[in-house]
C-alpha positions as CSV (number, residue, x, y, z in Angstrom):
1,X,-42.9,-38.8,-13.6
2,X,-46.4,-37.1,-12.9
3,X,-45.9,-34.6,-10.4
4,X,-47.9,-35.9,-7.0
5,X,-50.8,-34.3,-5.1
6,X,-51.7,-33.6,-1.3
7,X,-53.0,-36.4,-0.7
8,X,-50.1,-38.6,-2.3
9,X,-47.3,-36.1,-0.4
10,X,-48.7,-36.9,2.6
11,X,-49.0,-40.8,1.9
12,X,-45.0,-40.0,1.0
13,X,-44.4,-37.9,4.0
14,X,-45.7,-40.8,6.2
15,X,-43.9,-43.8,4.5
16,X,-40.7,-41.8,5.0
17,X,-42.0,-41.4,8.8
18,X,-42.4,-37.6,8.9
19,X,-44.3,-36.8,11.4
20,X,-44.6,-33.1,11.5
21,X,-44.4,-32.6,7.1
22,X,-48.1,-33.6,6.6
23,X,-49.0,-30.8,8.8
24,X,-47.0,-28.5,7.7
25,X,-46.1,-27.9,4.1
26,X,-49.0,-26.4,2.2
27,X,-48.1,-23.9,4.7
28,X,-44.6,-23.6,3.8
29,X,-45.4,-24.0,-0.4
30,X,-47.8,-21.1,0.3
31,X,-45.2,-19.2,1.9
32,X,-42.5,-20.2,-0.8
33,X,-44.7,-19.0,-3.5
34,X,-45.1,-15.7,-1.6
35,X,-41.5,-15.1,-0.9
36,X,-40.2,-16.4,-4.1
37,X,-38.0,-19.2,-2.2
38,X,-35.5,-21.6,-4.4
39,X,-37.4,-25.1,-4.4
40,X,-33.8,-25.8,-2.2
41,X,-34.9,-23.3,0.4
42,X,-38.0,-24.7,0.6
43,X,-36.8,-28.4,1.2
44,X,-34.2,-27.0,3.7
45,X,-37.0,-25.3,5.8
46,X,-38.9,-28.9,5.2
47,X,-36.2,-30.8,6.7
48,X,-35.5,-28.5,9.4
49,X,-38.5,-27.8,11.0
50,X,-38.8,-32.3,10.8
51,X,-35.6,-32.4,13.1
52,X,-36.4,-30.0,15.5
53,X,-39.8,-32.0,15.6
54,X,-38.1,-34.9,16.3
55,X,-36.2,-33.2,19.0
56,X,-38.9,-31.8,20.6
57,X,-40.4,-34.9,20.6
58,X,-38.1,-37.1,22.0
59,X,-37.2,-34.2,25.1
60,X,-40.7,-35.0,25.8
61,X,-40.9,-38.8,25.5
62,X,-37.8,-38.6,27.6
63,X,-38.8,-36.3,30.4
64,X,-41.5,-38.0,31.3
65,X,-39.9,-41.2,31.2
66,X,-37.4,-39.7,33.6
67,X,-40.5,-39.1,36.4
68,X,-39.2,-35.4,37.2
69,X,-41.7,-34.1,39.9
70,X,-41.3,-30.9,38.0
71,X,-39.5,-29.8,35.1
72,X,-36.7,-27.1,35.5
73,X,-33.9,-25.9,33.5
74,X,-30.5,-24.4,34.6
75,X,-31.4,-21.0,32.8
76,X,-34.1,-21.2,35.4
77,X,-31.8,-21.0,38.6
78,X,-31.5,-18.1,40.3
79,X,-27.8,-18.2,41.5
80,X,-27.8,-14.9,43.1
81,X,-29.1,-16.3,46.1
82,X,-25.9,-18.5,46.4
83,X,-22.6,-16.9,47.8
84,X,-21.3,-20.1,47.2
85,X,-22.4,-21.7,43.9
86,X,-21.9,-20.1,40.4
87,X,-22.3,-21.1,37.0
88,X,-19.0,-21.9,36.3
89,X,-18.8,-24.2,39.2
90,X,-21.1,-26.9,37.8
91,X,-20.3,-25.8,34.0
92,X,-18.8,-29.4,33.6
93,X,-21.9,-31.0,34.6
94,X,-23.6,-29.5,31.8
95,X,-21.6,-30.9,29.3
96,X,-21.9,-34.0,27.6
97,X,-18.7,-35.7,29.4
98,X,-20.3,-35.7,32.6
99,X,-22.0,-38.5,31.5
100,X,-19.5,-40.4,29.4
101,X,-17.0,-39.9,31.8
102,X,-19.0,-41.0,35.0
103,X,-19.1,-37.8,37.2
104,X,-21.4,-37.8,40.0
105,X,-22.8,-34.9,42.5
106,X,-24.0,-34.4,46.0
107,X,-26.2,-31.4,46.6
108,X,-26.6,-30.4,49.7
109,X,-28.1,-27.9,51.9
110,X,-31.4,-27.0,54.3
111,X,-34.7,-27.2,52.7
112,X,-35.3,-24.8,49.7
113,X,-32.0,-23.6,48.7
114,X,-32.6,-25.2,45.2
115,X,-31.1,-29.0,45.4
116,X,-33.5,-30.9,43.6
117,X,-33.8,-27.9,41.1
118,X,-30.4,-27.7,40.1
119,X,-30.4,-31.6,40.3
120,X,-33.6,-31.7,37.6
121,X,-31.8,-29.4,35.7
122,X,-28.5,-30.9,35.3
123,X,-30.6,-34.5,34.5
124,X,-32.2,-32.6,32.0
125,X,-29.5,-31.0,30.0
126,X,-28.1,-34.5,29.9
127,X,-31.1,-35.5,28.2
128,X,-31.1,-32.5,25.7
129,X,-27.5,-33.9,25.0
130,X,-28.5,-37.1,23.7
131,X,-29.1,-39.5,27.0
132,X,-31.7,-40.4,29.3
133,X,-32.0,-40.0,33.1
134,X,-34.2,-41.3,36.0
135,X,-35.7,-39.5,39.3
136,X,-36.4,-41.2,41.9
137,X,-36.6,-40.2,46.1
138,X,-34.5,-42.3,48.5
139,X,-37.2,-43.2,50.3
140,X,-38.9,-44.6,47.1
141,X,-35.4,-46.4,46.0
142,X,-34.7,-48.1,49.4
143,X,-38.6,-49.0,49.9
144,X,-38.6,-50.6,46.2
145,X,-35.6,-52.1,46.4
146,X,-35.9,-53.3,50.4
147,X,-39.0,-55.0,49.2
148,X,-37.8,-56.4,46.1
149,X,-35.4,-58.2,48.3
150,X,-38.0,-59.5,50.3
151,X,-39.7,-61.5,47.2
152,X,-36.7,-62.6,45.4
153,X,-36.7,-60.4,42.5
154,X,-33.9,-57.7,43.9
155,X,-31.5,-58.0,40.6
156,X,-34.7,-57.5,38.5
157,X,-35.6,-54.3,40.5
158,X,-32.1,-53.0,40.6
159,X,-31.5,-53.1,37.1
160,X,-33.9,-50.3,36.7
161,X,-31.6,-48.2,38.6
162,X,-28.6,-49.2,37.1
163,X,-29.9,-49.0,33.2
164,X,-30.3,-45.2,33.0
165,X,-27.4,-43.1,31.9
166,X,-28.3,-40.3,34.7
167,X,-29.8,-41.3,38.3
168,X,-31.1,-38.7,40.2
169,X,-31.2,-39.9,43.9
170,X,-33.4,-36.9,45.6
171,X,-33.9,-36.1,49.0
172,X,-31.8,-38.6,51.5
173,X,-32.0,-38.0,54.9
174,X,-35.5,-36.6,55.0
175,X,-37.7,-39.4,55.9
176,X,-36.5,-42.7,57.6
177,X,-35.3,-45.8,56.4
178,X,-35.5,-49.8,57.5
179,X,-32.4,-51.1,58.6
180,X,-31.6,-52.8,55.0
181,X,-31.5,-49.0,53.7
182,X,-27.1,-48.9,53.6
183,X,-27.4,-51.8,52.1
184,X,-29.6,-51.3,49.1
185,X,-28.3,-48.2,48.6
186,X,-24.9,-49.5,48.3
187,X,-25.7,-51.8,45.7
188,X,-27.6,-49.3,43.3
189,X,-24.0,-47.2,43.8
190,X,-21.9,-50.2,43.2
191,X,-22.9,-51.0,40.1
192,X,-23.5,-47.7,38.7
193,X,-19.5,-47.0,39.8
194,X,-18.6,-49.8,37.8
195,X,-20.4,-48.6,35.1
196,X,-19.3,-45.8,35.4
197,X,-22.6,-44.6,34.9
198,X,-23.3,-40.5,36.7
199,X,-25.1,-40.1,39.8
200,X,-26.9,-36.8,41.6
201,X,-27.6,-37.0,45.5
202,X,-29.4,-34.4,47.1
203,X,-29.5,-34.3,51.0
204,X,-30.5,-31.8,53.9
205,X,-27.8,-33.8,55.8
206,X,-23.9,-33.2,56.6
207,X,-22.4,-36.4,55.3
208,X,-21.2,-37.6,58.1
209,X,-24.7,-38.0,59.6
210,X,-25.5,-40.5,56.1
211,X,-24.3,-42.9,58.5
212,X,-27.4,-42.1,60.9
213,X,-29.7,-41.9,58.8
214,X,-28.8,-45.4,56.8
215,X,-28.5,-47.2,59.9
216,X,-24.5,-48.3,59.2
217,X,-21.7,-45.9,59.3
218,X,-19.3,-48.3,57.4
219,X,-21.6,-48.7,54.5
220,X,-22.5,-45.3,54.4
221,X,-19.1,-43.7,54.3
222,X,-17.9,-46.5,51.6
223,X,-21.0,-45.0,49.6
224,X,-19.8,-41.3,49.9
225,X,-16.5,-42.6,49.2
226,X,-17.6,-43.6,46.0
227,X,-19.7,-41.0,45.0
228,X,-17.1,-38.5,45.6
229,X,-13.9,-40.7,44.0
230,X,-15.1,-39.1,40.4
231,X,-17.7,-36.3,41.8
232,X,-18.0,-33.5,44.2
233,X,-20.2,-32.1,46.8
234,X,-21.8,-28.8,46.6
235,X,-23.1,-27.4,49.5
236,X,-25.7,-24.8,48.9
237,X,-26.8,-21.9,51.0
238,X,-28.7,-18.5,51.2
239,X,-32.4,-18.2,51.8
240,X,-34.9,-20.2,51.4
241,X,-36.2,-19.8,47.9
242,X,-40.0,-20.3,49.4
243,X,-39.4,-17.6,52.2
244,X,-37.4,-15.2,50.2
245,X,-40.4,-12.6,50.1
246,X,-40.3,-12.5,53.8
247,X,-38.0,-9.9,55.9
248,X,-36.3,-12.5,57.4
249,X,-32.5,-12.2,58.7
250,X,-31.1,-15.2,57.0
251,X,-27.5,-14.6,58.0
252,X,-28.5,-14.2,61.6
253,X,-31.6,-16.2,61.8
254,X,-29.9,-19.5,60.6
255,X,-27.2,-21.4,62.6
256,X,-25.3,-24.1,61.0
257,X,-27.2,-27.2,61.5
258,X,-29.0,-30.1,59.5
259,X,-32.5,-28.8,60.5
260,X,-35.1,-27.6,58.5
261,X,-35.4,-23.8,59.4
262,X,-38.9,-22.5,61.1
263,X,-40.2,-19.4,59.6
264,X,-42.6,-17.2,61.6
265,X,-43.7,-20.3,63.7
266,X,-44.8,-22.0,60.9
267,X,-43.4,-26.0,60.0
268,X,-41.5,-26.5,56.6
269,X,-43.3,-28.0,54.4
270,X,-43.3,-31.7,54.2
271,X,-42.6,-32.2,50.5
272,X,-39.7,-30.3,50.6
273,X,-40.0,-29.8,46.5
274,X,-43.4,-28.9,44.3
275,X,-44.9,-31.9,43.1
276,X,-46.5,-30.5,40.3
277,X,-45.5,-31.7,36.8
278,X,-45.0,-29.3,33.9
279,X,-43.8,-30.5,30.6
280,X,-42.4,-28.3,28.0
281,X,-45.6,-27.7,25.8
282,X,-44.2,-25.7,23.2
283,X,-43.9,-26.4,19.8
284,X,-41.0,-25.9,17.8
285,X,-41.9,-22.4,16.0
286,X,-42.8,-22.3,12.1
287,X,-39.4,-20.5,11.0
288,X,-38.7,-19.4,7.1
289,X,-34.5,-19.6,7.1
290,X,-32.5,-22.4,8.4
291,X,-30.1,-21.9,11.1
């Protein structure tokens, strides 16, 4: 068998559908020559840096699929500024059963103690474990799906909230909703139950007031009811993340209610996360041994 050239690897390399080979091995056969690797090495090295292509890859594909307003991860929360919240408390959640077993969450807390954060975070270790995940705002869910309604095609629009493995509801209680908004909700929570299919909540309200804020107190309670028959409810606290830097009392200044705090005189912001996107960029690294 005559032994092929560049030009016929690379037709090889894309019949075989590897991406990231064509770009990369004359690199690696001039760095095998130079360290004297076994031709085993070399294929190992090959095949390795292909996977974590692939990998890399498909986190991306699926992030932005998953509409994060920002991407965060969970070695990027600082949990210092929670007396109540620690690692090991949502450890579970960062496993791969807290999606095959159905687990959901409720995160709540005043305005920028790090909800939506941890929320993005835990969505996104359950994609690095294999699944997929959606973000969406309440007020976005229960506008979509209220309208939906209106036009006939609700079961069409609600399947896209029932399809992903991980749902991350952000947000309710901060806007207002129409009068439908219990029971839209309640169907998107429904199914997903019977699905048994994970769900993350994030709220600057007691859940008692969900009631209030969905315009039925029957509905909303059965909701929370089933959220929390295979989750729990995390409430966080501390400072604000945003007005950390300031030399602000927190222990004193705050009083327990489901307000957003006033700093200085100044109104909390009205997006109460950043809104700007930032996808992991990096490409897996050239490496020379396989791990």
């Amino acid at each position: 068998m005559n032994v092929p050239n560049d030009q016929e690897l690379e037709a090889l390399f894309r019949r075989l559908h590897l991406a990231n080979a064509p770009r990369i091995f004359r690199a690696l056969c001039q760095r095998a020559e130079e360290e004297n690797w076994a031709y085993r090495d070399l294929i190992a090295v090959l095949f390795a840096e292909e996977v974590a292509h692939r990998q890399n890859t498909r986190l991306k594909r699926l992030a932005g699929q998953a509409n994060f307003p920002f991407l965060r991860t969970i070695d990027e929360f600082d949990f210092t500024f929670q007396s109540t919240l620690r690692l090991t408390v949502i450890g579970s959640y960062l496993s791969p059963d807290f999606v095959t077993e159905g687990r959901c969450l409720i995160l709540s807390g005043k305005t920028g103690r790090g909800k939506s954060h941890l929320a993005i975070a835990i969505a996104y270790r359950a994609i690095q474990n294999g699944f997929d995940a959606l973000f969406c705002t309440a007020a976005h869910l229960i506008d979509e799906l209220s309208a939906a309604s209106r036009t006939g095609k609700f079961r069409e629009a609600l399947a896209g909230y029932v399809r992903p493995h991980v749902l991350v509801i952000d947000e309710v209680g901060y806007l207002t909703y129409g009068n439908d908004a219990a029971n839209v909700l309640f169907h998107v929570v429904n199914e997903r139950c019977l699905k048994k299919r994970p769900m993350i909540f994030t709220t600057n309200k007691a859940l008692s007031r969900w009631g209030q804020v969905l315009h039925d107190d029957d509905l909303a309670e059965t909701i929370t009811d089933r959220v929390l028959e295979h989750g729990r409810h995390i409430k966080l606290d501390g400072v604000s993340y945003r007005t950390k830097h300031l030399s602000v009392d927190a222990a004193g200044a705050e009083e327990a209610s489901d307000q957003p705090a006033i700093v200085s005189g100044i109104k909390p912001a009205e997006f109460p996360e950043p809104t700007g996107c930032s996808a992991c960029r990096a490409r897996p690294s050239l490496r020379t041994s396989r791990r």
